[in-house]
C-alpha positions as CSV (number, residue, x, y, z in Angstrom):
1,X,80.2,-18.4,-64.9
2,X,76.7,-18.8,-66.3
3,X,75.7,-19.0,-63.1
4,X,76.5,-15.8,-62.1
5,X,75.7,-13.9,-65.3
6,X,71.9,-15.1,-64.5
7,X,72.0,-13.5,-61.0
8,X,73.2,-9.7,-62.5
9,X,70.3,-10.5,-65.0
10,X,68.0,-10.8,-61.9
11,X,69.7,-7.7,-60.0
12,X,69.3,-5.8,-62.9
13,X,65.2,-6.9,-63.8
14,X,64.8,-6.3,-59.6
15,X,66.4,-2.6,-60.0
16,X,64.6,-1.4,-63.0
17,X,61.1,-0.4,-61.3
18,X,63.0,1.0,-59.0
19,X,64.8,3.6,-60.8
20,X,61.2,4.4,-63.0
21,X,59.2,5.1,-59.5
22,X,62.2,7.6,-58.8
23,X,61.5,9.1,-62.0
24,X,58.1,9.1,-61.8
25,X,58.9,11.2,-58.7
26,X,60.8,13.7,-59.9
27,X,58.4,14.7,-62.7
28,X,55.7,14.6,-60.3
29,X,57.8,17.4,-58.2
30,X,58.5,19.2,-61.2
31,X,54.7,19.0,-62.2
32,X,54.1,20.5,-59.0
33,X,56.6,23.5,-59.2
34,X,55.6,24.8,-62.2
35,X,52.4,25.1,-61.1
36,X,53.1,27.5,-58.9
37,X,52.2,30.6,-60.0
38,X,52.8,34.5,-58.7
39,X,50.8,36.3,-57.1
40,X,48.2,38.4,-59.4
41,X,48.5,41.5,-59.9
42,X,46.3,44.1,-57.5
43,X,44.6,47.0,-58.2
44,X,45.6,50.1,-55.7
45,X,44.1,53.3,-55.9
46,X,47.3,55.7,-55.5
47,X,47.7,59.4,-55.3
48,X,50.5,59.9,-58.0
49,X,52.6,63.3,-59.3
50,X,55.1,63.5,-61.8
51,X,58.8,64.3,-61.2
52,X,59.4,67.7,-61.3
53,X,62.7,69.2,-63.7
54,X,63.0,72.7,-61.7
55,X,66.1,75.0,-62.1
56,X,67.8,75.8,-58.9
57,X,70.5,77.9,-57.8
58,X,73.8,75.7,-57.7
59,X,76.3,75.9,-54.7
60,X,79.6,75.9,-55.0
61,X,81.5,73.8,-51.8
62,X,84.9,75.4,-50.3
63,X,87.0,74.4,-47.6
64,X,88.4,77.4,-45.3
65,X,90.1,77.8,-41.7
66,X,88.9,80.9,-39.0
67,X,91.6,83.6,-38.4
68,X,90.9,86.7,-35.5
69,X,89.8,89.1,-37.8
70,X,92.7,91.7,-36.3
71,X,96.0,90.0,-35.6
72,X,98.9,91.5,-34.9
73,X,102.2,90.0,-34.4
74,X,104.3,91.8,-31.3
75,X,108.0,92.5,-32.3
76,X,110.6,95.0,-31.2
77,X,112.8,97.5,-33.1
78,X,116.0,96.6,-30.5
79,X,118.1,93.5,-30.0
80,X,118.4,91.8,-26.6
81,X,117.9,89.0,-24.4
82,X,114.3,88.7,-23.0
83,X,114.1,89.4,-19.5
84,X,109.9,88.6,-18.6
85,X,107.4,87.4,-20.3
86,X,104.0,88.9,-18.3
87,X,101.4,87.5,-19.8
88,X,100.2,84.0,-20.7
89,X,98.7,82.5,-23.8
90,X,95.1,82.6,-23.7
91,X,94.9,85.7,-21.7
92,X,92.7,88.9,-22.7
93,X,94.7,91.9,-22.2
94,X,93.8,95.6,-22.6
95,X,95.6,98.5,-24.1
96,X,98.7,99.7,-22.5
97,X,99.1,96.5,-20.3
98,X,102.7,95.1,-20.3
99,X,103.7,92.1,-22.1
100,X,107.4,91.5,-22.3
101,X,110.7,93.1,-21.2
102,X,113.9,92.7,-22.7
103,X,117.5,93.5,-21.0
104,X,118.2,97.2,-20.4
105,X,121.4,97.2,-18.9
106,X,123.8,98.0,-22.0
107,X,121.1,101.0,-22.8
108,X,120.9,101.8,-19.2
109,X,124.3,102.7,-19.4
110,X,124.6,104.3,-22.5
111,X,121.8,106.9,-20.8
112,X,124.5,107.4,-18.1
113,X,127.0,108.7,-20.6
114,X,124.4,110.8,-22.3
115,X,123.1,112.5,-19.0
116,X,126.7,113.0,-18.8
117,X,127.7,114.1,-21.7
118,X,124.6,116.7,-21.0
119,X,126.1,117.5,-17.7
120,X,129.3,118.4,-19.5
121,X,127.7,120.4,-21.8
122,X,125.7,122.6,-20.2
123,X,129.7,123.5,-18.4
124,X,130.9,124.2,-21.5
125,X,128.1,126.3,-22.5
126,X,128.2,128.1,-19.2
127,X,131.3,129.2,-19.4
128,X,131.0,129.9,-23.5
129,X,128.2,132.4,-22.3
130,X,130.5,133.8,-19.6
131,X,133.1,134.6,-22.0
132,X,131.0,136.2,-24.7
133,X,129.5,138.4,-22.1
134,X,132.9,139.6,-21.0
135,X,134.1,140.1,-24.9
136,X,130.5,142.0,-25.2
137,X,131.9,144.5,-22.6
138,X,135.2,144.5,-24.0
139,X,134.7,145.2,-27.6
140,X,132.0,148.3,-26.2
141,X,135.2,149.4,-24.2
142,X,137.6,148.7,-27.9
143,X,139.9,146.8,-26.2
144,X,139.0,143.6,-28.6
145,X,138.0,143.7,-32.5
146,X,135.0,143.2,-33.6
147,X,137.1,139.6,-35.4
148,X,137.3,138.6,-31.5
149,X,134.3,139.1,-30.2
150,X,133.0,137.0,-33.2
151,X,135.1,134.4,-32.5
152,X,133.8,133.9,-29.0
153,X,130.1,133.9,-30.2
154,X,130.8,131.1,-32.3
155,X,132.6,129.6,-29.4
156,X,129.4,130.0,-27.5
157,X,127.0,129.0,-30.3
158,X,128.6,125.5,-30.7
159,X,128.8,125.0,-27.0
160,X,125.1,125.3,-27.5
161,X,124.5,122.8,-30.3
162,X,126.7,120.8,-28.4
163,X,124.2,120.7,-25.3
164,X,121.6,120.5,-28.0
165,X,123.5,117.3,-29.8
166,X,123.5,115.6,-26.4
167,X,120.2,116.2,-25.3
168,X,119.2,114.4,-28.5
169,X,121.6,111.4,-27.7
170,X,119.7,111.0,-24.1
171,X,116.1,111.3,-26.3
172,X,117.1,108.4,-28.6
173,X,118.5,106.2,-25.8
174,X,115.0,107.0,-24.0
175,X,113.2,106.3,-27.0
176,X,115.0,102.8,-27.3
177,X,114.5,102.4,-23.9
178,X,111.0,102.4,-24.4
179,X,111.1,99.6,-27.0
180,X,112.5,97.5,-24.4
181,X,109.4,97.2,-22.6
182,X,106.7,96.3,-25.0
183,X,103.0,97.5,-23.7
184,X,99.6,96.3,-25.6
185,X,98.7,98.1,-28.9
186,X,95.0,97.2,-28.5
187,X,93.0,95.1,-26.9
188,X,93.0,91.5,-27.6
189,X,93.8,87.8,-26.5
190,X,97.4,87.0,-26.4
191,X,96.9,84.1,-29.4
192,X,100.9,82.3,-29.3
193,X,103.9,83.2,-27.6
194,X,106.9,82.6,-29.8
195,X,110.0,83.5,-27.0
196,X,110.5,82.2,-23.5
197,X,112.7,84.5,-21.1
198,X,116.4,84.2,-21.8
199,X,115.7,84.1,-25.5
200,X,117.4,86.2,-27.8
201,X,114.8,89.1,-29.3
202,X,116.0,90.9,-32.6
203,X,114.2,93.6,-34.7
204,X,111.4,92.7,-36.5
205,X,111.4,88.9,-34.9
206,X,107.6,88.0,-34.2
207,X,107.4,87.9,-29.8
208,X,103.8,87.5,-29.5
209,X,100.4,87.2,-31.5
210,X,98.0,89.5,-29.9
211,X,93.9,88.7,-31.8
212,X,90.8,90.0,-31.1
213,X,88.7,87.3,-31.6
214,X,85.1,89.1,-31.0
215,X,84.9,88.7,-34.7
216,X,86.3,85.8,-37.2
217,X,87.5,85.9,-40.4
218,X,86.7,82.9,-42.5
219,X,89.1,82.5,-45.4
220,X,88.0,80.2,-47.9
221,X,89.6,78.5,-51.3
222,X,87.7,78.3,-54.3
223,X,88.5,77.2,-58.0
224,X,89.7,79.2,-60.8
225,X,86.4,77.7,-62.5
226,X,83.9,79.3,-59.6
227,X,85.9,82.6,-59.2
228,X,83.9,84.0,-61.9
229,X,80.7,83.5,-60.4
230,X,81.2,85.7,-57.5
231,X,81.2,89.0,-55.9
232,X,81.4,90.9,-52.8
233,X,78.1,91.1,-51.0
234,X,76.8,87.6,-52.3
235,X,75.5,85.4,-49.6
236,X,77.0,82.2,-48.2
237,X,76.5,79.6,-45.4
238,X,79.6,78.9,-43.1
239,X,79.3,75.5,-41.3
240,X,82.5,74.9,-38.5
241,X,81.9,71.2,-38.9
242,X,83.8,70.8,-35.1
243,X,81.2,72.9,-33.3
244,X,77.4,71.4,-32.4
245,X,74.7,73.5,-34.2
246,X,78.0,76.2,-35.7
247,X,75.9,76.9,-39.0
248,X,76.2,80.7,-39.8
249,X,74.8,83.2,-42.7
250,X,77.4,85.7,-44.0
251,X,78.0,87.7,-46.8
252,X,81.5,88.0,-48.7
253,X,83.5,90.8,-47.6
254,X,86.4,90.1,-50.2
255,X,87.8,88.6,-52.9
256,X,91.6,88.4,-53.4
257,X,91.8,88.2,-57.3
258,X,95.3,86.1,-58.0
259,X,95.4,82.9,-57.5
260,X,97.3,80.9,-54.5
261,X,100.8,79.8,-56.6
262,X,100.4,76.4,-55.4
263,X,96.9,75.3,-55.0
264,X,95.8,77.5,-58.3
265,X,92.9,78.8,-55.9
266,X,91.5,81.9,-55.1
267,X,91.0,83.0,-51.3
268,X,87.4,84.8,-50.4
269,X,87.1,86.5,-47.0
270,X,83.7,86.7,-44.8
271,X,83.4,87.8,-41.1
272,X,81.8,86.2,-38.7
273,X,80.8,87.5,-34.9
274,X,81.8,86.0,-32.0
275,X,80.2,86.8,-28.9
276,X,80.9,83.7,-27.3
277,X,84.4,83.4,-27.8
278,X,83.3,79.5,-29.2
279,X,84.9,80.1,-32.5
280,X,89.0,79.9,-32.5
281,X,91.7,80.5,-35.0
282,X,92.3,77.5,-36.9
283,X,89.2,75.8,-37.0
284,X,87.9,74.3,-40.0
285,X,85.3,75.8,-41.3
286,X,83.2,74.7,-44.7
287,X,81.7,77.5,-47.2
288,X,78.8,76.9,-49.2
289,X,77.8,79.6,-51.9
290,X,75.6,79.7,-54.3
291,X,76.4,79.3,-58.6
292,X,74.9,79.8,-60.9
293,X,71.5,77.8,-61.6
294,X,71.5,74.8,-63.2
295,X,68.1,72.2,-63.7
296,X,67.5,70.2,-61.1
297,X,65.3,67.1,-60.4
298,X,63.0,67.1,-57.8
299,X,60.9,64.4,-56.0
300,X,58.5,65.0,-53.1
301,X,60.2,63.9,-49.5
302,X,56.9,61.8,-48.7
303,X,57.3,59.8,-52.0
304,X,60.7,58.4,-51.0
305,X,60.8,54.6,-50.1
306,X,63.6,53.5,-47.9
307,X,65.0,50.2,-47.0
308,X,67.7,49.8,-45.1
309,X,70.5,52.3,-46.9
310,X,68.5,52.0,-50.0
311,X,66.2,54.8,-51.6
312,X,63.8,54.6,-54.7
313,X,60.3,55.7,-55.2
314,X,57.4,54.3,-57.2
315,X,57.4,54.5,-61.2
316,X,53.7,54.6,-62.6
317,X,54.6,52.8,-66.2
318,X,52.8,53.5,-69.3
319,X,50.9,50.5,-69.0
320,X,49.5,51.3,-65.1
321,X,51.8,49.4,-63.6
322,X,54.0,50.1,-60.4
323,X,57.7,49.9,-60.6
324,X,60.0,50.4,-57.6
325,X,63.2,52.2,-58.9
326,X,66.4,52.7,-56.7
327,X,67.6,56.4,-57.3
328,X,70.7,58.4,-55.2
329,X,69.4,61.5,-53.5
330,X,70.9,64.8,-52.6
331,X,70.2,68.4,-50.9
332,X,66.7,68.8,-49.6
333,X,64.8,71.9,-50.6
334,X,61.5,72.8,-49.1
335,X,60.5,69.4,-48.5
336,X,61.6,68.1,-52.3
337,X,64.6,66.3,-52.5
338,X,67.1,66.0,-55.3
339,X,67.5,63.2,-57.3
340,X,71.1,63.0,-58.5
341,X,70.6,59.4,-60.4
342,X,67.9,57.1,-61.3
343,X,65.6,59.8,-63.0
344,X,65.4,61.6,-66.0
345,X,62.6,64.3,-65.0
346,X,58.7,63.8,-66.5
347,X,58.1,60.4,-64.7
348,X,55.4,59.7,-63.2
349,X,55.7,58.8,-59.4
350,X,53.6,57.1,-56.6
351,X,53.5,60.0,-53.4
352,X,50.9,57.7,-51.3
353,X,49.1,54.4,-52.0
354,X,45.9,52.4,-50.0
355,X,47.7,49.6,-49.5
356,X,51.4,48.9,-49.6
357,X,52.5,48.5,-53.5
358,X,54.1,45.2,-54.8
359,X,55.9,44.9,-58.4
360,X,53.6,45.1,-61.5
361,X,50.4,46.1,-59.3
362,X,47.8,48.2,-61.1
363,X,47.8,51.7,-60.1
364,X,44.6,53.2,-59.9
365,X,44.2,56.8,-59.5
């Protein structure tokens, strides 16, 4: 047992210069590190402006769809199954071509019985004219009284309201008739078709949606808070976000003033033309106009620093020194750019340096 109490006495004498030279070691290291120092500040000469707080007209964002600016919606006045459809959707029409028939054949033959009942008529009124000339001759010879001869007038007289009464009767049949086969009411493009042949038309049901879509409307929602702000006549910028290079300066043309039940937003109207035909009903379309002004802060374009997704610019301290601050941008203006965050307006900022700037550098100017 003593025996091997002496040897741990020797492991432990062998071990202990080893652990001081690790020690000695690690200090040294640590010597080392902390004598590393940062880089000195430089002096760079740097053209420098300060951050201008400039009040700009505000813009008010709304979202919006394209409708033709003339649309009208093809119906007819009669009941009946549709017999052709002759045109297509997509197809430009002109005014007076035809675009849908419906079934004639109970009309048809109610014009038979009025061309009849006309036939018939004109009988009756033939011989109601006979007769009043013969009681004409009588009554000059007094072999009728006067009573008589009135009686046959009258006779005569209704026969002619009756022709009358059925020549109106083959007029409205005629004029129904004509309701059966629906012609253009201007030009246009045929937009929708809502019936296929074999469907059953009735009055005032929607058939087909003629547009003419040489010129858009844009209809556009904006707040009950913006409303105020606007008239007719003030400018805006339409952008059809689907369409390459579809940015377009209008004017409002009108301003419905009650509010959409549902969405508690007010509808504005501009127009825009369409030569090409590249702008379609439906199409989403966002509206830019302008509010009222409001201050905004502006940096110079060229005193922007980007990395990657970032942006900042160069703050000039008030002891000289250059400070990189991040800062969100916005709208660009004339080659000054919005700052939305990260400045407060008065600072002083770094538009071009000598040399690229590091942290704390000396700015000379």
């Amino acid at each position: 047992m003593a025996t091997t109490r002496r040897n741990n006495h020797r492991a432990q004498r062998a071990l202990a210069p080893l652990l001081v030279g690790a020690f000695l070691a690690l200090l040294s290291g640590c010597s080392r590190h902390s004598e590393t120092r940062a880089p000195e500040p430089r002096d760079v000469k740097c053209e420098t402006a300060q951050v201008a707080l400039k009040d700009m007209p505000g813009e008010i964002s709304a979202v919006g769809s394209l409708e033709a600016e003339t649309s009208i919606m093809v119906s007819t006045r009669m009941m009946g199954w549709v017999k052709k459809i002759h045109v297509t959707e997509g197809q430009a029409i002109h005014k007076g071509d035809p675009l849908l028939s419906i079934d004639d054949t109970d009309l048809l033959a109610k014009k038979a019985q009025a061309e009849a009942g006309i036939a018939e008529a004109e009988a009756v009124l033939a011989n109601a004219e006979k007769m009043a000339e013969r009681f004409r001759n009588l009554y000059a010879d007094k072999s009728v009284s006067k009573q008589q001869l009135d009686d046959v007038l009258t006779g005569r007289d209704r026969a002619a309201a009756g022709l009358e009464m059925a020549k109106a009767g083959l007029r409205e049949v005629n004029v129904h008739l004509s309701y059966l086969d629906i012609v253009a009411p201007a030009d246009g493009i045929i937009g929708r078709k809502m019936v296929d042949p074999g469907d059953m038309a009735n009055p005032g049901m929607p058939l087909l949606i003629l547009e003419d879509v040489s010129t858009m409307k844009v209809v556009a929602h904006v707040g009950e808070k913006d409303i105020s702000d606007l008239k007719i006549g003030d400018p805006v910028r339409v952008e059809i976000t689907s369409l390459p290079d579809a940015v377009y300066e209008a004017a409002i043309t009108k301003i419905i003033p009650t509010a959409n039940p549902g969405s508690r937003t007010y509808d504005i109207e501009t127009v825009l033309d369409n030569p090409d035909g590249r702008l379609k009903s439906g199409m989403f379309a966002r509206v830019v106009l302008q509010g009222p002004a409001t201050p905004r802060i502006l940096v110079p374009a060229d005193a922007v620093i980007r990395r990657g997704q970032l942006t900042g610019v160069w703050i000039v301290r008030e002891d000289g020194t250059a400070h990189l601050r991040w800062i969100r941008l916005g709208h660009d203006h004339d080659g000054m750019i919005e700052a939305l965050s990260g400045l407060q307006g008065g600072e002083t900022i770094v538009l071009s340096a000598e040399q690229p700037l590091a942290e704390g550098d000396k700015v000379v100017r």
